[in-house]
Structure formats: structure tokens, C-alpha cells
C-alpha positions in Angstrom: 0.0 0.0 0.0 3.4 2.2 1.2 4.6 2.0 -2.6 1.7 2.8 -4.1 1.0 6.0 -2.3 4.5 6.9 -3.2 4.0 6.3 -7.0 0.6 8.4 -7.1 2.0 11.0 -5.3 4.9 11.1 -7.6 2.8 10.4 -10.6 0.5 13.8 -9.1 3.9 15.9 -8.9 4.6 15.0 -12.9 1.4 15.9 -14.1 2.2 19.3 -11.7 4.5 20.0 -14.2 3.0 19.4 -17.5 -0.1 21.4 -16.2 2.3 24.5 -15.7 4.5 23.3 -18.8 1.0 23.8 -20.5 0.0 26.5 -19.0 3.4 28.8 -19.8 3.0 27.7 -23.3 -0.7 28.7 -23.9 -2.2 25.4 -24.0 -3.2 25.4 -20.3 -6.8 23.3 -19.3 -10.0 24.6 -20.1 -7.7 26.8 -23.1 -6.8 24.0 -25.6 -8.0 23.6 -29.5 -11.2 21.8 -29.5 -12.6 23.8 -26.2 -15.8 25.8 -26.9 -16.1 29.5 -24.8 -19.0 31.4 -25.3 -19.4 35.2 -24.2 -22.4 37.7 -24.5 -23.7 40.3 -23.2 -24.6 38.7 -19.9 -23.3 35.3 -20.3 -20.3 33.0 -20.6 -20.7 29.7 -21.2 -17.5 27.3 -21.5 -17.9 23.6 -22.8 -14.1 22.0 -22.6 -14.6 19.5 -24.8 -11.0 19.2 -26.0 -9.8 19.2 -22.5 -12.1 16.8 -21.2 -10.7 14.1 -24.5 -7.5 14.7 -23.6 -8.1 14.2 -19.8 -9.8 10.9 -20.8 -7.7 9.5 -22.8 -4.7 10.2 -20.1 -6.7 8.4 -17.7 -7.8 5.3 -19.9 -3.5 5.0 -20.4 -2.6 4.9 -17.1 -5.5 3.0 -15.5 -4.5 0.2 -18.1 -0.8 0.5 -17.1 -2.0 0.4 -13.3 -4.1 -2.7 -14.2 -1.4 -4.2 -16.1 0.8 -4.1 -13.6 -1.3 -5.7 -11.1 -1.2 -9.0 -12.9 
């Protein structure tokens, strides 16, 4: 159980750094190609649909690796 507390936490501290690696080049969460952001007069509606593919498709990889691993 130690070890895998230790590998989420330092799997939590990599994906830190891509979020700010992102973020410095322009491409940070909610802001990618593919997100949808809306603004009227008195509304803002934001749909991140690009975001939320990415976001699945990172967890789909490294659910299978975790599961993979457990055999």
C-alpha cells in the first residue's frame, strides 16, 4: 500500500508540471484547440470539450498500465 501511495504522489507531482509546462505555453486546461467559450452580453458559457478528450484518454493509459501491472 506504502509504494503505491509513493507512486501516485509522484505520478500527481509529474502531471504538476506538465499542467504548468502547458499553462506557460498557452495550451493550459480549459484553453486547448477543440474547447468551446461562449461570451455575450450577460453570459459566458464554456464547454471543454477538448480538455475533457484529452483528460480521458490520459486516464484510460494509465489506468491500463495500473491494471497491467497488477497481474
Amino acid at each position: 500500500m506504502g509504494r503505491l501511495l509513493i507512486a501516485l504522489g509522484v505520478a500527481l507531482i509529474v502531471v504538476g508540471f506538465l499542467v504548468l509546462g502547458l499553462e506557460r505555453i498557452g495550451l493550459g486546461l480549459g484553453r486547448m484547440p477543440g474547447d468551446i467559450d461562449y461570451r455575450g452580453r450577460n453570459v459566458q458559457v464554456r464547454i471543454p470539450l477538448g480538455t475533457s478528450i484529452v483528460l480521458s484518454i490520459l486516464l484510460s493509459l494509465v489506468l491500463y498500465l495500473v491494471s497491467r501491472m497488477r497481474r
